[in-house]
DRENDOLO-449606 format. One line per 5 residues: their letters; for each residue x, y, z of N, C-alpha, C, CB. Coordinates in steps of 0.05 Angstrom, whole numbers, plus 5000, padded with zeros to 4 digits. Glycine has a CB too. Example, Ala and Ser with C-alpha at 12.3 -4.5 7.8 and 13.67 -1.06 7.14 Angstrom:
<pts>
AS	5264 4886 5156 5246 4910 5156 5264 4934 5156 5226 4911 5181 | 5257 4955 5142 5273 4979 5143 5258 5001 5157 5282 4988 5114 .
</pts>
This chain:
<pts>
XXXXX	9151 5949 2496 9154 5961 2523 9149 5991 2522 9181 5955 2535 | 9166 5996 2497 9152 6042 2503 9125 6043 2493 9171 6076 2478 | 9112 6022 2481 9083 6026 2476 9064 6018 2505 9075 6006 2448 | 9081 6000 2520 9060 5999 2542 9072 6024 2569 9060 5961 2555 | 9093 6031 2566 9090 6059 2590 9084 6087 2562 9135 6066 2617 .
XXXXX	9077 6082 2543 9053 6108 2541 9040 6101 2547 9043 6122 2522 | 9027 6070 2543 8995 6068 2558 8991 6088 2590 8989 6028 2567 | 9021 6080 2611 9018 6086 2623 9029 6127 2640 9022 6062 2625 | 9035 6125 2612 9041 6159 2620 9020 6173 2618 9061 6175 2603 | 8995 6155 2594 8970 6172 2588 8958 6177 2610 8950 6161 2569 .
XXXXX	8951 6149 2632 8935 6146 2639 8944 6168 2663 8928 6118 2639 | 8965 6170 2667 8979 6194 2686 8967 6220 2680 9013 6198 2681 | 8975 6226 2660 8962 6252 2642 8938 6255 2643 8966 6253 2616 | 8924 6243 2651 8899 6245 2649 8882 6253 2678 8892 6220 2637 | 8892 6254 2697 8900 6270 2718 8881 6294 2717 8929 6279 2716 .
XXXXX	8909 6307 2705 8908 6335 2708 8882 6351 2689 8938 6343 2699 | 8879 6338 2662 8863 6339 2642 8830 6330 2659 8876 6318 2614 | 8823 6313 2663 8804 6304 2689 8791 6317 2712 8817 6289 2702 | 8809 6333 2721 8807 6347 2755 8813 6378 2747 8838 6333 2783 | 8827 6390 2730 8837 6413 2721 8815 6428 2720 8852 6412 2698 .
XXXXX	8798 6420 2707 8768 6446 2702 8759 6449 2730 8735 6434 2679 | 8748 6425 2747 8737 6427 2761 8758 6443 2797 8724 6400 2755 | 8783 6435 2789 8789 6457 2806 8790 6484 2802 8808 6453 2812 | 8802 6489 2775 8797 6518 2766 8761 6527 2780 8800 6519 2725 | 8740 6509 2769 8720 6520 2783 8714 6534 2807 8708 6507 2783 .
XXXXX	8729 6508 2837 8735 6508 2860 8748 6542 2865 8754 6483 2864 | 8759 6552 2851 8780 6571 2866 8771 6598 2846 8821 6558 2863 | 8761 6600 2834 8754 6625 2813 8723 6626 2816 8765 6620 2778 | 8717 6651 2813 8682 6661 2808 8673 6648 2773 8678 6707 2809 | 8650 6641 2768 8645 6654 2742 8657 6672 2725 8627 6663 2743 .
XXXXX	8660 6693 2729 8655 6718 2719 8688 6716 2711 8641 6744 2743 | 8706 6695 2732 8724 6698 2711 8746 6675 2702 8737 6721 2718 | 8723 6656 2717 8738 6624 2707 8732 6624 2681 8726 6593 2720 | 8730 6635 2653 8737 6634 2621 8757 6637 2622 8728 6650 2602 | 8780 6662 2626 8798 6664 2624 8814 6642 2635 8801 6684 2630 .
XXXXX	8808 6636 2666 8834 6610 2679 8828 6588 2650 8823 6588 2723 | 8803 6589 2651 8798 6555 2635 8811 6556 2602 8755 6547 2632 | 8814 6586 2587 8827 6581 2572 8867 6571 2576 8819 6603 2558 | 8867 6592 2596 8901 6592 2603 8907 6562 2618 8910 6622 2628 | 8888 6553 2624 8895 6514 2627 8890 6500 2607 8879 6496 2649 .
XXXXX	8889 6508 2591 8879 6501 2564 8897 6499 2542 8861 6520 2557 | 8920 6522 2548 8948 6525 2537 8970 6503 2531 8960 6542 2554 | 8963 6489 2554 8990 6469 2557 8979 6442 2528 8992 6450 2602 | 8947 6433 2541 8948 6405 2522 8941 6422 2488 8916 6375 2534 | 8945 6452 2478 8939 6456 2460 8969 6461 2447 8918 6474 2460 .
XXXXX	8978 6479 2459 9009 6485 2454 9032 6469 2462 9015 6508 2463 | 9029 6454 2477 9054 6432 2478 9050 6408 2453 9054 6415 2512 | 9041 6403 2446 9047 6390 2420 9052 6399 2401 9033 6379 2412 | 9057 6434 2394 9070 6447 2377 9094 6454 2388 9057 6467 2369 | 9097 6457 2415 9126 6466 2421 9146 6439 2428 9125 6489 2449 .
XXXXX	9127 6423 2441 9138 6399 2444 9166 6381 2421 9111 6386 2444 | 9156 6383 2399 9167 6379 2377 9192 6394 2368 9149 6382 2363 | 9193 6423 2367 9212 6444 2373 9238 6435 2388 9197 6465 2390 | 9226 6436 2423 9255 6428 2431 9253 6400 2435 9266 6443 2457 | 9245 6382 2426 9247 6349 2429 9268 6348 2403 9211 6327 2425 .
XXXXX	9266 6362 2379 9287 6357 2362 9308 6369 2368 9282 6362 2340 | 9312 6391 2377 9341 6412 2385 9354 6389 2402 9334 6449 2408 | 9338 6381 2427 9353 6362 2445 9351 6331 2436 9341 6366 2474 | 9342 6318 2412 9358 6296 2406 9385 6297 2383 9338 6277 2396 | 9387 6320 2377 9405 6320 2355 9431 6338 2369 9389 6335 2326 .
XXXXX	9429 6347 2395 9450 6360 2414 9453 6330 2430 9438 6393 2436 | 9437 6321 2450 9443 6303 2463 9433 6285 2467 9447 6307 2477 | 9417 6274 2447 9414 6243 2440 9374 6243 2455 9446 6216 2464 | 9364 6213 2434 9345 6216 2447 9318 6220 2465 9350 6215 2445 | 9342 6196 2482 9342 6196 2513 9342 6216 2534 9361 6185 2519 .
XXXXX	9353 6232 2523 9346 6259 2537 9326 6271 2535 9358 6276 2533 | 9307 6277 2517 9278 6275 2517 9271 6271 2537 9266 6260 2502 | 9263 6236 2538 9244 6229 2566 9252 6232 2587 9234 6205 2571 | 9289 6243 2597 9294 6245 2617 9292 6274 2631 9315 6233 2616 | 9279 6282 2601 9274 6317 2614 9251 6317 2626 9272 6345 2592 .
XXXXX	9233 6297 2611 9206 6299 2616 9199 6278 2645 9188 6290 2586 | 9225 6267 2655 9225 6256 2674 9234 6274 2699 9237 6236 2667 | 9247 6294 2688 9252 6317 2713 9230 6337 2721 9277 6336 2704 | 9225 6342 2703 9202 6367 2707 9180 6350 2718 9190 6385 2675 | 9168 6331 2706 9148 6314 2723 9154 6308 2748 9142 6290 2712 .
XXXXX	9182 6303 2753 9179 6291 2783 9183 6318 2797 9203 6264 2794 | 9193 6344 2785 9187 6365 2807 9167 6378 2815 9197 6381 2805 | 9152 6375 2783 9123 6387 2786 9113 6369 2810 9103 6384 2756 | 9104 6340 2811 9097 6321 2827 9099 6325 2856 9110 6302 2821 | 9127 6337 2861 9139 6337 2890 9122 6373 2902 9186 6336 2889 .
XXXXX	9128 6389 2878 9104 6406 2890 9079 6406 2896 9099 6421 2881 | 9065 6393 2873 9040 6383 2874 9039 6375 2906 9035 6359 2853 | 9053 6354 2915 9039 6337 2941 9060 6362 2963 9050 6291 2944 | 9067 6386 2965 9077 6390 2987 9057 6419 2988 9112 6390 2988 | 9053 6433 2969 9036 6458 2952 9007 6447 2955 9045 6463 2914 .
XXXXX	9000 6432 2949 8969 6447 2938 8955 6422 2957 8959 6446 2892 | 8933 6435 2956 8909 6430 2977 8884 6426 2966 8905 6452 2996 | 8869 6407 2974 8841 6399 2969 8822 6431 2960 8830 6383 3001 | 8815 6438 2935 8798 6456 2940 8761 6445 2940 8807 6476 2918 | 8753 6426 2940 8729 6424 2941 8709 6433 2961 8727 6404 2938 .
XXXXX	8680 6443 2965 8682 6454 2992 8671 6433 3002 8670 6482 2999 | 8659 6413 2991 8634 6386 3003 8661 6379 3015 8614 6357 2977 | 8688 6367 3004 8702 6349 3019 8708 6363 3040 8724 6336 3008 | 8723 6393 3038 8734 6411 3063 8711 6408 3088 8737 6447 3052 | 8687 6409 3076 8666 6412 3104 8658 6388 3115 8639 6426 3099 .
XXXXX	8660 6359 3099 8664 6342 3116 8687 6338 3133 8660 6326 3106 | 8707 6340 3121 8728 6335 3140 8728 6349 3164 8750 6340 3130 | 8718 6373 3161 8721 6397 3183 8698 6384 3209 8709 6435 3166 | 8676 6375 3193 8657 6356 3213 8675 6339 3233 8638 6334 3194 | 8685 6328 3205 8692 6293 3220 8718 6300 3246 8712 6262 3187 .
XXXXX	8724 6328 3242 8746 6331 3257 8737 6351 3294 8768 6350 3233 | 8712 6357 3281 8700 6366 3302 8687 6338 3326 8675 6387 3288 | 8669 6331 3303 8665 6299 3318 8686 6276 3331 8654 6282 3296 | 8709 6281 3323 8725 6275 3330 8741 6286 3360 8734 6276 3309 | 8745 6312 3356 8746 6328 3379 8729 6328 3402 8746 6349 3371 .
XXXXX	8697 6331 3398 8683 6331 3421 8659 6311 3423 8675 6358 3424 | 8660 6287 3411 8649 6261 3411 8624 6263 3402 8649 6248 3436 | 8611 6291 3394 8589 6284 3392 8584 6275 3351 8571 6311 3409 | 8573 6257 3358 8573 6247 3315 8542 6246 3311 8590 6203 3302 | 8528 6267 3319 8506 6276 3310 8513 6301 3288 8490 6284 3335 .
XXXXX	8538 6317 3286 8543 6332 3275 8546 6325 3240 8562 6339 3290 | 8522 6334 3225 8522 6334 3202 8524 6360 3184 8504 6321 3198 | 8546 6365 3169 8550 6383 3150 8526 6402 3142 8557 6370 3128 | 8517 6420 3128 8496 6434 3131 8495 6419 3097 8498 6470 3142 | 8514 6427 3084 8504 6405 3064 8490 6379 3051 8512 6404 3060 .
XXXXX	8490 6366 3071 8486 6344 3066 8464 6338 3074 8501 6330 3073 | 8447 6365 3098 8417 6369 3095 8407 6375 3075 8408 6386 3109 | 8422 6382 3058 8402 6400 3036 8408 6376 3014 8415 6438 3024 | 8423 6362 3008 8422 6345 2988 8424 6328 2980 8427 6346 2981 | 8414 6308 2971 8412 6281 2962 8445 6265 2956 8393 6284 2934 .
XXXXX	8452 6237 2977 8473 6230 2969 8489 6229 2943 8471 6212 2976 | 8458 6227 2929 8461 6213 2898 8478 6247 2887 8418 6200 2874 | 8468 6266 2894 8478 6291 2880 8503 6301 2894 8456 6312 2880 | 8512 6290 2916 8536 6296 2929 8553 6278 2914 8535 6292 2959 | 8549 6253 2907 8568 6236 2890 8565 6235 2863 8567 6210 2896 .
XXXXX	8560 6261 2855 8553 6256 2817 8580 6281 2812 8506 6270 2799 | 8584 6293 2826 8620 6305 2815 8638 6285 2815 8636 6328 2836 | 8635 6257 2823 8661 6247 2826 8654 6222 2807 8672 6240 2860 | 8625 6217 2785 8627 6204 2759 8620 6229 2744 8608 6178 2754 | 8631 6254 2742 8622 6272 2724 8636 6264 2689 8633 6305 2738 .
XXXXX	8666 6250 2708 8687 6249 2682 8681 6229 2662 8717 6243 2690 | 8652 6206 2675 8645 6188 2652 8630 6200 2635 8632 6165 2658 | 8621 6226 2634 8614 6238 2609 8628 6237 2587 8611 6260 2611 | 8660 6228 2588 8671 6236 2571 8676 6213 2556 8690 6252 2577 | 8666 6192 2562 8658 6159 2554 8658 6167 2527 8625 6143 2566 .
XXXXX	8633 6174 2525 8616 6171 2488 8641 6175 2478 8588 6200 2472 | 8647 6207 2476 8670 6218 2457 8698 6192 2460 8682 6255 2471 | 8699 6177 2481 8725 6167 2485 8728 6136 2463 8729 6160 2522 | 8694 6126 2465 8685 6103 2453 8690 6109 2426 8658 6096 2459 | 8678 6138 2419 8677 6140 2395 8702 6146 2376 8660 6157 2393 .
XXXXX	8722 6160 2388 8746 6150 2380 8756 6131 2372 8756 6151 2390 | 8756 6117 2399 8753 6076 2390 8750 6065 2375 8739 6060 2395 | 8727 6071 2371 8710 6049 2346 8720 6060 2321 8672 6049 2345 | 8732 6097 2318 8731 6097 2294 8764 6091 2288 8717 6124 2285 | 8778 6085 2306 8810 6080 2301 8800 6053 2292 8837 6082 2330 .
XXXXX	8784 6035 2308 8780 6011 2290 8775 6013 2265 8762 5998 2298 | 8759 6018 2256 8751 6027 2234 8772 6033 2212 8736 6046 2240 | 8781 6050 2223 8804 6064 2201 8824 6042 2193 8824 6092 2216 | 8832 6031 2224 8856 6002 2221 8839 5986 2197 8859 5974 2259 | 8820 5976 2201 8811 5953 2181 8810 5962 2158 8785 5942 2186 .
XXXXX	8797 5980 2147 8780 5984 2122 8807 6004 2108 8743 6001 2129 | 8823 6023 2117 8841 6049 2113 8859 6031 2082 8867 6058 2150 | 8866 6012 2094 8897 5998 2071 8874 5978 2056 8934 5971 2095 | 8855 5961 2064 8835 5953 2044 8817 5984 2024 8811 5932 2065 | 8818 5998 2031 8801 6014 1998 8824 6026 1995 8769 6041 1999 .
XXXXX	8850 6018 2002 8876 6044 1980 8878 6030 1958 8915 6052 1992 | 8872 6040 1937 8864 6025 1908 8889 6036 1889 8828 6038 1894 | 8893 6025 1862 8922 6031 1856 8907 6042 1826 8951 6000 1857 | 8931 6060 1816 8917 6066 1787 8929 6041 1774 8926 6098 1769 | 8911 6047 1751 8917 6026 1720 8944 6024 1718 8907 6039 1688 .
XXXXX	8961 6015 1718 8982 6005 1700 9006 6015 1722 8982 6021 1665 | 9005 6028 1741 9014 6040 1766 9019 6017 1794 8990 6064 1772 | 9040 6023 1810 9050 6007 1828 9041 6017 1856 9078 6004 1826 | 9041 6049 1848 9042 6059 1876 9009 6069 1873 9070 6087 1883 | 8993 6070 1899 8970 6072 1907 8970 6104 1909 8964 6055 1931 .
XXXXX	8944 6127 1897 8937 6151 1903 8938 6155 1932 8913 6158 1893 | 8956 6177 1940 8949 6179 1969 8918 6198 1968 8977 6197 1988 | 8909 6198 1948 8878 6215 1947 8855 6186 1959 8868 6230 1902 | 8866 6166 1959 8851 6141 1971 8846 6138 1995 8861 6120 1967 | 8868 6152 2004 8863 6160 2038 8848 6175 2043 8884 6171 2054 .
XXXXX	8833 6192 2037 8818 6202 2039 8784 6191 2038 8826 6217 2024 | 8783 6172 2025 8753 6151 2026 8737 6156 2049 8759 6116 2030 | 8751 6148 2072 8739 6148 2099 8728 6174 2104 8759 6141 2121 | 8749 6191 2097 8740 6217 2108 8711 6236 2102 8761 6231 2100 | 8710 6221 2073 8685 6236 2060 8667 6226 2064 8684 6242 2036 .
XXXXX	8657 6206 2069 8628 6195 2075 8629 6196 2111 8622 6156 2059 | 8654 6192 2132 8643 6187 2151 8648 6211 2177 8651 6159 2154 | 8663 6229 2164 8679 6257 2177 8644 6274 2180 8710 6279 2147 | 8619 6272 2166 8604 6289 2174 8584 6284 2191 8597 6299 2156 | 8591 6260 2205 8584 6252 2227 8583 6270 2247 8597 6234 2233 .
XXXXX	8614 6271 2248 8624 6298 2275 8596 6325 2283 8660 6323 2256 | 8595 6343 2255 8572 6356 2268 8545 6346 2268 8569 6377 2258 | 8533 6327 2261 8509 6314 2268 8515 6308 2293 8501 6291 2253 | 8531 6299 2308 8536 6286 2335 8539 6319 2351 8570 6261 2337 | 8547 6345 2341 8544 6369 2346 8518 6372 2354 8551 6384 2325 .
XXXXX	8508 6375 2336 8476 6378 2341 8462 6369 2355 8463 6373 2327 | 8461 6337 2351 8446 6315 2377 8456 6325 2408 8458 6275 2374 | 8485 6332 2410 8489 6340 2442 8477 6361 2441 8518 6344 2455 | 8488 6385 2427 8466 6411 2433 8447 6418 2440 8460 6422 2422 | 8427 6397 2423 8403 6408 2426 8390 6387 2449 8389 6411 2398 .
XXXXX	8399 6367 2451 8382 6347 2472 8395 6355 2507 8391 6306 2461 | 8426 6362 2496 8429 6375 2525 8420 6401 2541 8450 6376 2526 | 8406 6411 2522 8394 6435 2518 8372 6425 2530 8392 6446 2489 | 8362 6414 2519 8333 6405 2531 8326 6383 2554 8318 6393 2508 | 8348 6387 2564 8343 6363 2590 8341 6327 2582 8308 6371 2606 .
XXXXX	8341 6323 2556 8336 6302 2538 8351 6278 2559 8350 6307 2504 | 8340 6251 2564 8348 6236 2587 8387 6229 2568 8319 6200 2596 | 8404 6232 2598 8436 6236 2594 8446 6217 2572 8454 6230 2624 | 8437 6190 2564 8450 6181 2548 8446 6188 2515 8448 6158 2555 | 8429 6209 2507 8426 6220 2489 8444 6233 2473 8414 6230 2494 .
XXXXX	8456 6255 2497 8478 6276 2492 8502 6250 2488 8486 6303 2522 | 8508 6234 2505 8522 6216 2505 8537 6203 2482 8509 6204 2514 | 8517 6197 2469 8512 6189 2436 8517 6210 2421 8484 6180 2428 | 8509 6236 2425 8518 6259 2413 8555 6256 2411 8506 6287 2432 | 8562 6256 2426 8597 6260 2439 8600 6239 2429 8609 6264 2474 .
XXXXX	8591 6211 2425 8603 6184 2404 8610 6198 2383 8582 6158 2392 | 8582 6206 2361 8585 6208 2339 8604 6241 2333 8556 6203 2327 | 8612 6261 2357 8629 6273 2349 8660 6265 2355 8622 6295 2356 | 8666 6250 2370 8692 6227 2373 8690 6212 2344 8686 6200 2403 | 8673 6202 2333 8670 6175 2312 8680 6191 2283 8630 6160 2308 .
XXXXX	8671 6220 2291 8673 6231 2263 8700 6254 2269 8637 6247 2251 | 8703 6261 2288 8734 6271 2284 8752 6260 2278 8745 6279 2300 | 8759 6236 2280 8775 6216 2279 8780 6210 2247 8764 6194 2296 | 8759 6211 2244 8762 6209 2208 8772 6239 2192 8726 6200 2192 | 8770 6269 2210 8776 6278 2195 8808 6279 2201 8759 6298 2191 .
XXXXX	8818 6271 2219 8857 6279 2234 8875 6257 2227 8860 6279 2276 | 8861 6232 2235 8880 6212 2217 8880 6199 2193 8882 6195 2226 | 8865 6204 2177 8859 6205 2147 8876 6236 2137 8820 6206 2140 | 8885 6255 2145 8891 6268 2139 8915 6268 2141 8881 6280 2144 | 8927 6255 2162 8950 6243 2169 8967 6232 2150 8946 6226 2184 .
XXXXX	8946 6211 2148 8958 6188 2129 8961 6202 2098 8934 6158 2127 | 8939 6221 2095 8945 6236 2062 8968 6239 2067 8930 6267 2049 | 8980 6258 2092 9001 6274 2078 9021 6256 2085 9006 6307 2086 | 9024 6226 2101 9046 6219 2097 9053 6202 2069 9051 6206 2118 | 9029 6191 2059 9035 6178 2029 9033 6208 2013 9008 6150 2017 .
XXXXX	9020 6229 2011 9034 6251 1992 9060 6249 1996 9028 6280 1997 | 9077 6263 2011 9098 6274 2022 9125 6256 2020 9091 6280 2049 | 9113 6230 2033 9136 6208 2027 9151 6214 2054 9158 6212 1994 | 9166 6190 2059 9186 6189 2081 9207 6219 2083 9206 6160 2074 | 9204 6230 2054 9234 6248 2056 9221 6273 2064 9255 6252 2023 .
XXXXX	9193 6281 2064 9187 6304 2075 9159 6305 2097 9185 6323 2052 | 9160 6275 2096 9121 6277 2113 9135 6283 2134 9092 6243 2119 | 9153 6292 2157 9156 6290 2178 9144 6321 2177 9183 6279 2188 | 9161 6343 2156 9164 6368 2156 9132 6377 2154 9184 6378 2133 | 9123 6360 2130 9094 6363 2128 9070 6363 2158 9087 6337 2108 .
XXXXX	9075 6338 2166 9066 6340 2188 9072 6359 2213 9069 6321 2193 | 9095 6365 2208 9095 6388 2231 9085 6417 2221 9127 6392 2242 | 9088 6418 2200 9077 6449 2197 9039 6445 2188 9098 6468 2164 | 9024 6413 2192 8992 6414 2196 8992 6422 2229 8974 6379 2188 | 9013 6409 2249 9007 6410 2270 9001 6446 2276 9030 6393 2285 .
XXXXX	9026 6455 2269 9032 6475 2276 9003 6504 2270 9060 6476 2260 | 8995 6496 2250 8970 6507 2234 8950 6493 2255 8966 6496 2197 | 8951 6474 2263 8925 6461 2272 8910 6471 2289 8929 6439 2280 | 8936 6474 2315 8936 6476 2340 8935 6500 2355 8954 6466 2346 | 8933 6526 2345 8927 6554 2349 8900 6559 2341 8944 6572 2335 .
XXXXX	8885 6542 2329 8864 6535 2316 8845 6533 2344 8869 6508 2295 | 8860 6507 2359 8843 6496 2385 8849 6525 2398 8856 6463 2406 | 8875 6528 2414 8875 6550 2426 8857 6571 2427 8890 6558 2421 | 8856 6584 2396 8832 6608 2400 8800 6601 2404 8832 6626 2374 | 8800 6569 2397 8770 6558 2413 8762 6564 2431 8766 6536 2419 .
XXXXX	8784 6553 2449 8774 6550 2472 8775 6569 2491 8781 6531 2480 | 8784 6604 2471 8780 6629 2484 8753 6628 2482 8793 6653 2472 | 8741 6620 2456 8718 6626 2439 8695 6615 2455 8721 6613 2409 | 8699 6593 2464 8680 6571 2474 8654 6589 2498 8705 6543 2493 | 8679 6604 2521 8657 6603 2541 8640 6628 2542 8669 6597 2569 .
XXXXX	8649 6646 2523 8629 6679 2508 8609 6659 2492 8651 6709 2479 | 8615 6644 2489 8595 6630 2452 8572 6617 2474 8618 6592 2421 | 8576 6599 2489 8559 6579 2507 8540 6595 2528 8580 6561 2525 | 8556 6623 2527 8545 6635 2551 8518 6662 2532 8579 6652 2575 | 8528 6651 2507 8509 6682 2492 8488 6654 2484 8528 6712 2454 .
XXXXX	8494 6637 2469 8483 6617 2449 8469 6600 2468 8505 6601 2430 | 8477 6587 2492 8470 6569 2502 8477 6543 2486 8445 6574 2506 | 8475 6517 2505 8488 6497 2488 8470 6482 2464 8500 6476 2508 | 8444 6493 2453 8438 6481 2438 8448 6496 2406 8410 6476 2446 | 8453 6521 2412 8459 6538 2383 8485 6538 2389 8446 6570 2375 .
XXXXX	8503 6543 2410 8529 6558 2411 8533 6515 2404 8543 6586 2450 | 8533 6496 2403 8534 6472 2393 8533 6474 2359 8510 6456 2407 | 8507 6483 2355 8505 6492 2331 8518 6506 2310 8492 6499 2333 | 8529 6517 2320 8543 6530 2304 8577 6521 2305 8536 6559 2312 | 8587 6507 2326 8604 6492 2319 8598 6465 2295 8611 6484 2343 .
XXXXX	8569 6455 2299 8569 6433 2278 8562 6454 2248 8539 6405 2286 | 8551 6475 2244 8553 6486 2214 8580 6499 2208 8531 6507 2209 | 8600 6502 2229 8625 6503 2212 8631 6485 2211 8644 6515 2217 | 8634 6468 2230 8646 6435 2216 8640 6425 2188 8634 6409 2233 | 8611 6433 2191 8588 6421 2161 8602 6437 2137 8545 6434 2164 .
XXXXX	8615 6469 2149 8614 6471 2126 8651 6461 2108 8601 6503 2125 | 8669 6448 2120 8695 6441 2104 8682 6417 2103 8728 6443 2117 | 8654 6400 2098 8650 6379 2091 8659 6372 2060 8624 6376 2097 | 8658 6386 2034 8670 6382 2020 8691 6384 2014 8665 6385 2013 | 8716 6399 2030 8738 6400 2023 8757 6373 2024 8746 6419 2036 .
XXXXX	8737 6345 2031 8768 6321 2027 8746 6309 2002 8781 6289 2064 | 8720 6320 1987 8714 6316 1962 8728 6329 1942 8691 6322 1959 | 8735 6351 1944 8758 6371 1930 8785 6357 1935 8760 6405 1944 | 8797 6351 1948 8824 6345 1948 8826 6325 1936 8837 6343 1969 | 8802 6292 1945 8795 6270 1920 8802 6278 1894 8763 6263 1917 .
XXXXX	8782 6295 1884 8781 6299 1862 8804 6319 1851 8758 6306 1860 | 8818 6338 1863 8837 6351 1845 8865 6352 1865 8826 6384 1835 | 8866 6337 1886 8898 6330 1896 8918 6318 1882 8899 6314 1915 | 8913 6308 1869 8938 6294 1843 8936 6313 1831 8933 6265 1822 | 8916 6334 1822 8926 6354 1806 8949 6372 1814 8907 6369 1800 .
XXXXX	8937 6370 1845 8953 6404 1857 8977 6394 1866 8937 6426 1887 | 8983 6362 1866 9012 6361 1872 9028 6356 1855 9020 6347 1889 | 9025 6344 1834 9038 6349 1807 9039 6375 1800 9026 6335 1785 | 9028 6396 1801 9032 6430 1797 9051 6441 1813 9007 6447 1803 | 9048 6432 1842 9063 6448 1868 9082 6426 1876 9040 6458 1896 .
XXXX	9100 6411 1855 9115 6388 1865 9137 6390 1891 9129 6380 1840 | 9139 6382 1913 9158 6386 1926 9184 6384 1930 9155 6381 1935 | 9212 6398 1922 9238 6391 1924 9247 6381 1950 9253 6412 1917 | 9256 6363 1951 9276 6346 1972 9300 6356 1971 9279 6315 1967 .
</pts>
């Protein structure tokens, strides 16, 4: 049952993540929707570092359950503002309505928007499938959580004479299929760059979904078989913590980079840094049993 209302809290969350850019667009110029778009940008980057913070203070003061019932207050106030506060900013919908209300008023329903002279239905209704762009990347996730489920506990291989499996085995996936991510960099860059017909880029955003995935939960899994039950929690919170200021200053980074580079290089150059920690889960293979037998961890 709490695995099927996250299904359904995601799909809530997904809302705001969905509609968020494109209102920020609605209500700010260019010149200075970077800044709104990083500072909305804050919450899904930094609440999973702070999140953690006070989710432990408040289960170990007052249980839980208090968690989701905090996250059940603030949601339903945020919510109750939401619907009493805020207002349609789109201007296509505002100026139909404003039509339909004129036509309404003085009978005449010859009255058409000035927009809708100038533009093709098909292009008046392509903001409202803009968000299936985000398909590829969503598929490609998918397929590679499949992936990981099947094959992840079949190649964890055990040493000679040994019971317990290298957590350096977790790592397998990561090295042959993590350099996907910037190849799938590249293919969107440069084909979206070039007008290349849409399911191209498409495929681009698979194979950078297909190949992130291999580098976050393979990494996961290292450090919970390194670490062990008695410290992977700690472990994991201080990758998050490292991780996630990481995105933050991206996505300061993102809209100076796109706007100097354009999206076939300012792409680019996200896939040659990616390309370039391509060897670092060949290094950890190869000398992670070294460096944790050296740097052993006290419990």
């Amino acid at each position: 049952m709490f695995l099927v209302f996250r299904v359904f809290g995601g799909l809530a969350a997904s809302g705001p993540l969905s509609i968020g850019g494109s209102t920020i667009a609605d209500v700010t110029s260019q010149e200075e929707r970077g800044k709104a778009i990083a500072l909305w940008g804050v919450g899904p980057l930094l609440g999973p570092v702070v999140g953690p913070i006070i989710g432990g203070f408040v289960t170990e003061n007052v249980g839980w359950r208090w968690t989701f019932r905090i996250l059940l207050i603030l949601a339903g106030l945020l919510g109750l503002a939401t619907l009493l506060f805020m207002r349609e900013t789109n201007a296509v919908i505002l100026l139909r309505r404003k039509t339909d209300r004129l036509i309404k008023e003085t009978g005449n329903d010859k009255l058409v928007p000035k927009a809708s002279t100038k533009e093709n239905p098909r292009d008046v209704l392509v903001p409202a499938f803009s968000g299936l762009a985000y398909l590829g990347l969503g598929l490609g996730f998918v397929c590679g959580l499949a992936v990981f489920a099947v094959l992840s506990d079949r190649l964890l291989g055990q040493k000679k004479g040994g019971t317990v499996a290298r957590p350096e085995e977790r790592l397998i996936l990561m090295k042959w299929i993590a350099p996907s991510a910037p190849l799938g960099c590249f293919l969107y860059g440069w084909t979206a760059q070039y007008h290349v017909h849409w399911i191209v880029p498409i495929i681009g955003t698979f194979f950078v979904g297909f190949g992130s995935l291999f580098v976050v939960i393979p990494a996961q899994a290292y450090i919970v078989d390194a670490f062990g039950s008695e410290a992977s929690a700690s472990a994991l919170a201080a990758n998050l913590v490292i991780r996630s200021p990481f995105g933050a200053l991206l996505a300061l980074a993102a809209p100076p980079l796109y706007a100097k580079l354009g999206l076939g290089w300012g792409n680019s150059v996200l896939g040659f840094i990616t390309l370039a920690f391509a060897p670092v889960p060949w290094l950890f293979y190869r000398y992670g049993e070294t460096l944790r037998t050296r740097f052993s961890v006290e419990y």
